[in-house]
C-alpha positions in Angstrom: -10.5 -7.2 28.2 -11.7 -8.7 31.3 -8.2 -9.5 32.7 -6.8 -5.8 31.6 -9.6 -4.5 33.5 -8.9 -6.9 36.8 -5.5 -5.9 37.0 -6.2 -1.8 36.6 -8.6 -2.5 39.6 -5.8 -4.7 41.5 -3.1 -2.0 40.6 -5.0 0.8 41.7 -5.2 -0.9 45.2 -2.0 -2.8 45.7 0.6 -0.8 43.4 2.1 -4.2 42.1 3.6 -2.7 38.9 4.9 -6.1 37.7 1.8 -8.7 37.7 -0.1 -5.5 35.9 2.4 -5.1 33.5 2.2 -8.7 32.8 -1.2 -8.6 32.6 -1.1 -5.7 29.6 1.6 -7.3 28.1 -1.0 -10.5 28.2 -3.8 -8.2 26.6 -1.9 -6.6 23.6 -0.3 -10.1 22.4 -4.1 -11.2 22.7 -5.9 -8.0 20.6 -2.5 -6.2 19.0 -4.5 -4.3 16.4 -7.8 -3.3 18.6 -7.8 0.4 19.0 -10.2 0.3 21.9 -7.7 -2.3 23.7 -4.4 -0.1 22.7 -6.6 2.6 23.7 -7.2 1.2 27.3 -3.3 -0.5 27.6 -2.2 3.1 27.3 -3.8 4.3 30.5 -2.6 1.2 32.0 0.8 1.7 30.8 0.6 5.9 31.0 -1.0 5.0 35.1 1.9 3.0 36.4 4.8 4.6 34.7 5.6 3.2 31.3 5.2 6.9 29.9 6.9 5.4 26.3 5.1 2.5 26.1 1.7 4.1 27.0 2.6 6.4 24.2 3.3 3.9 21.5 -0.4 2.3 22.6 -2.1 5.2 22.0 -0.2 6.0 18.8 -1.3 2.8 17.6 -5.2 3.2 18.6 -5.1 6.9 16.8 -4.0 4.8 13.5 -6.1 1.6 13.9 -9.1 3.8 15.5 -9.4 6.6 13.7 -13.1 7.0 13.4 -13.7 5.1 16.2 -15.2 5.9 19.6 -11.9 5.5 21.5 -10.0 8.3 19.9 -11.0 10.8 22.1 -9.2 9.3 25.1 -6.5 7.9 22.8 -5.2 11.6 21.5 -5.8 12.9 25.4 -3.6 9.9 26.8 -0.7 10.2 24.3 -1.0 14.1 24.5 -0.5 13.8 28.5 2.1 10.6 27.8 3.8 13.3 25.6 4.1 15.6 28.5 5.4 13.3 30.9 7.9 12.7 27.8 9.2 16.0 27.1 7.6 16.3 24.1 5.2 19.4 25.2 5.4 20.7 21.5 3.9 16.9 20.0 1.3 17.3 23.2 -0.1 20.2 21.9 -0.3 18.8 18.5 -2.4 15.9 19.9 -4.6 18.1 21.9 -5.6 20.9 19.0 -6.8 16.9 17.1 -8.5 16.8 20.1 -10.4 19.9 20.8 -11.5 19.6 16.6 -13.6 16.4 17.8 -14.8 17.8 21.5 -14.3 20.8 23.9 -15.7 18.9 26.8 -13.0 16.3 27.6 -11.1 17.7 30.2 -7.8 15.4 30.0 -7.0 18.1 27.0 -6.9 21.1 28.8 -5.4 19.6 32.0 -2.4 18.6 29.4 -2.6 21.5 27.2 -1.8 23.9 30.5 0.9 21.7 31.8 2.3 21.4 28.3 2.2 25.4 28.0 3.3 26.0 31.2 6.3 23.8 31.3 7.1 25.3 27.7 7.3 28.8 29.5 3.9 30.3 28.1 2.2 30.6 31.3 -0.3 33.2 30.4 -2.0 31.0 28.1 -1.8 28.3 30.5 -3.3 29.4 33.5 -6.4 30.4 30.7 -6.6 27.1 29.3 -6.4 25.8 33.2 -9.4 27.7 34.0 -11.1 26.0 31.4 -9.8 22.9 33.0 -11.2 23.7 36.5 -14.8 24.9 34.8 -14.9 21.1 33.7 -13.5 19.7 36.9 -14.2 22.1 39.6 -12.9 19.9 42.4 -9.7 18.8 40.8 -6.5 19.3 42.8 -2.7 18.6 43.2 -2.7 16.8 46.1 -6.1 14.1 45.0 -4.3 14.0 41.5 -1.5 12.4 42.7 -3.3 10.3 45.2 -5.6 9.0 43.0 -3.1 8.6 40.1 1.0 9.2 40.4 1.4 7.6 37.2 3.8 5.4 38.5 6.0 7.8 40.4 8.0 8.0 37.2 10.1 11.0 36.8 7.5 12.2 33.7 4.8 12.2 36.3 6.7 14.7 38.4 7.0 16.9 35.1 3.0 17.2 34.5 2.7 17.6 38.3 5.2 20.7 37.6 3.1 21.9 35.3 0.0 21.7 36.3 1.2 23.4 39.2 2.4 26.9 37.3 -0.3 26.3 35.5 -2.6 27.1 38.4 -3.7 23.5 39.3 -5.1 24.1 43.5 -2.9 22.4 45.5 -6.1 21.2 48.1 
């Protein structure tokens, strides 16, 4: 866990994708069937672009975690991985499992408007992004992608889309 959470840190500074995805591929062979570390390898992976292998980590630490405290974050990243996919109709399904355990995590409704959006629904998207923005009042386009481009893979560019029309602020 300790070397997983060096090299977030290191990637988040440097943008080295292949040392970090070393260093997950290091941390899964280490704790395959640990739902908190799936759990945390799909961010990594989901963060720097490896939208399909940040899913099939979070898939994993929905099935091995299923009462656990990690599931949460686990159903939020493989909803937004989901997104980034394609896949806004599986997204959605992962969110409403979601939203049954808390209303207060806003990774849900920043992927259940993009998801909405993107699948042409835009009404119910810019609602479910004003929820977003009564969670995260600050939250814009322009820090988003800053902070986190996921990668600059082409799936982040999709969720950017989407939480555009959804009514994401620009900044």
């Amino acid at each position: 866990m300790l070397t997983l959470s060096i090299a977030i840190a290191t990637y988040m500074q440097d943008k080295r994708a292949p040392q970090f995805k070393q260093a997950v591929s290091q941390t899964l062979r280490l704790a395959p069937f640990d739902a908190r570390i799936l759990s945390f390898c799909g961010w990594a992976n989901l963060w720097s672009g490896q939208t399909q292998d940040a899913l099939d980590c979070f898939t994993k630490s929905i099935q091995f975690g299923r009462m656990g405290p990690f599931l949460v974050a686990a159903l939020g990243g493989a909803a937004t991985a989901c997104v980034q996919l394609g896949n806004d109709a599986r997204a959605l399904e992962f969110i409403e499992e979601g939203l049954a355990l808390t209303d207060r995590y806003p990774t849900y409704y920043s992927s259940k408007s993009a998801a909405l959006a993107l699948s042409g629904r835009m009404e119910e998207a810019r609602a479910v992004m004003a929820q977003y923005l009564a969670l995260s009042p600050d939250a814009n386009l322009k820090q988003w992608r800053e902070v986190n481009p996921y990668g600059g893979c082409a799936g982040a560019e999709r969720y950017f889309e989407g939480l555009r029309l959804a009514g994401l602020p620009t900044g």
